[in-house]
One Martini backbone bead per residue (centre of mass of N, CA, C, O) as a GRO file, in nm:
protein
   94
    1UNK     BB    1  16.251  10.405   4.202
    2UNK     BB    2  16.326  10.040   4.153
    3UNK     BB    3  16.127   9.809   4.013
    4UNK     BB    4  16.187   9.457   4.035
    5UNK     BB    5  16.192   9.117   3.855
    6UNK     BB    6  16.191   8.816   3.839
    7UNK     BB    7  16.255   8.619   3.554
    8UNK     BB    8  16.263   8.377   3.309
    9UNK     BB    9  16.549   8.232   3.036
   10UNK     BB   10  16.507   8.059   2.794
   11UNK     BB   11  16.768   7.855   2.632
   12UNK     BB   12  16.931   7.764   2.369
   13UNK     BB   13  17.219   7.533   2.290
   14UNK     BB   14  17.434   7.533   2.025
   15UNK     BB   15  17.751   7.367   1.937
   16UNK     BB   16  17.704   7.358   1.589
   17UNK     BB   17  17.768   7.670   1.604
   18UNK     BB   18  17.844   7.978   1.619
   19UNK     BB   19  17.891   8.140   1.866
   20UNK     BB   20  17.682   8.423   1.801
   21UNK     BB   21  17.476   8.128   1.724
   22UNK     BB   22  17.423   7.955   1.941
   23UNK     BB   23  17.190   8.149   2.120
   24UNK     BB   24  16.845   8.113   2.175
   25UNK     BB   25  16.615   8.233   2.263
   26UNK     BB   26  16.248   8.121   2.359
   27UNK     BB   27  16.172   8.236   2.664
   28UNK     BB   28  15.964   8.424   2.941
   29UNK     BB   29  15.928   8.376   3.250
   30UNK     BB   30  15.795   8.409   3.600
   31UNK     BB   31  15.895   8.084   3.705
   32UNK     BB   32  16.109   7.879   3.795
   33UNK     BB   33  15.888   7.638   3.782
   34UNK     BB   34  15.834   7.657   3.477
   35UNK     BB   35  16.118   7.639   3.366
   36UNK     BB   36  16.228   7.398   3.456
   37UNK     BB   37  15.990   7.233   3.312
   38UNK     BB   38  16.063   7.356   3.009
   39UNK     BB   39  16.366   7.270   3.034
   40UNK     BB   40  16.250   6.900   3.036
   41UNK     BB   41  16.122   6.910   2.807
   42UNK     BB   42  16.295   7.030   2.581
   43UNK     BB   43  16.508   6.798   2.570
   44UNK     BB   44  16.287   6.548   2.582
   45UNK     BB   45  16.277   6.618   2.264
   46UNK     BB   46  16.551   6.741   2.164
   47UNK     BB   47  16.814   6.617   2.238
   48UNK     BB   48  16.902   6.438   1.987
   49UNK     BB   49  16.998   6.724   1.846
   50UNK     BB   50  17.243   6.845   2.061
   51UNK     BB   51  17.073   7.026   2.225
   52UNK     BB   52  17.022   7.251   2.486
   53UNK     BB   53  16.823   7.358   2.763
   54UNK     BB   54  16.803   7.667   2.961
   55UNK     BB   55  16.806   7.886   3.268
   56UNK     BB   56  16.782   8.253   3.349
   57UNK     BB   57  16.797   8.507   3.568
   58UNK     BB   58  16.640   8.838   3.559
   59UNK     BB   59  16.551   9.104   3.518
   60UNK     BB   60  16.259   9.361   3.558
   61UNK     BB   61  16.188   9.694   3.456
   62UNK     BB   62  15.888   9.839   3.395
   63UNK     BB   63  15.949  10.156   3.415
   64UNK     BB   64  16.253  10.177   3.366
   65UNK     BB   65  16.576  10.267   3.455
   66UNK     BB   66  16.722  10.377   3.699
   67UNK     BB   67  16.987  10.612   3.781
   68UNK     BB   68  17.109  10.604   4.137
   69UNK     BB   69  17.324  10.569   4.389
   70UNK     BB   70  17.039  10.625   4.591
   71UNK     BB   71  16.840  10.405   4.513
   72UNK     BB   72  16.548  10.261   4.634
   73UNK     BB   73  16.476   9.932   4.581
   74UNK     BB   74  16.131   9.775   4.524
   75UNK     BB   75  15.824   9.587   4.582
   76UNK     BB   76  15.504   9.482   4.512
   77UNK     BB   77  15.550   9.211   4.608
   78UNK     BB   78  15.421   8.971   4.839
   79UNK     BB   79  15.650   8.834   4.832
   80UNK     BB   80  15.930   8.695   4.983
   81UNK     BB   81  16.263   8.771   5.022
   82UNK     BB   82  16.451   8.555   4.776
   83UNK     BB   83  16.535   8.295   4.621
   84UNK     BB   84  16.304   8.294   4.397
   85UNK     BB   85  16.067   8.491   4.458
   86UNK     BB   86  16.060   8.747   4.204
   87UNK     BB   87  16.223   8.993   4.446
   88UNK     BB   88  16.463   9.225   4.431
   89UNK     BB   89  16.754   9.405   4.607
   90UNK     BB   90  17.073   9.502   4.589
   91UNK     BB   91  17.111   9.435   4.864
   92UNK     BB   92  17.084   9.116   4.814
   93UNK     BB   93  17.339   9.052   4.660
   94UNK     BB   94  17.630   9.172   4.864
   0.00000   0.00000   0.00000
């Protein structure tokens, strides 16, 4: 069994640097609604250096990848499935 759960990858974007270092993790954080003011903070703070801040949601799986072509995967967060829930199921992705 597989359980996952999204977090959410704040990260910021330089494009006067070189392609493979313009991108730095920042944090990441547990809810979209966190990430979003975060990502809100950091721009109206950091904006005129000309970088952008924003945020990516990841899968994490606590108990690390399971790989098997029948795996059911759930979860036990009890917030309901659903775009930006916190957990969901690679079924849920259609």
């Amino acid at each position: 069994m597989n359980t996952w759960y999204h977090l959410y990858v704040v990260y910021r974007y330089d494009p006067d640097f070189p392609v493979h270092a313009s991108i730095t993790i920042k944090e990441i954080l547990r809810s979209e609604d966190e990430a979003i003011r975060e990502v809100d903070r950091l721009n109206a703070l950091n904006g005129h250096k000309g970088c952008i801040y924003s945020f990516q949601s990841a899968k994490y799986y606590p108990k690390g990848r399971e790989y098997s072509l029948h795996a059911e995967e759930t979860s036990p967060d009890p917030r309901p499935q659903g775009c930006g829930s916190g957990r969901h199921s690679e079924a849920d992705e259609g």
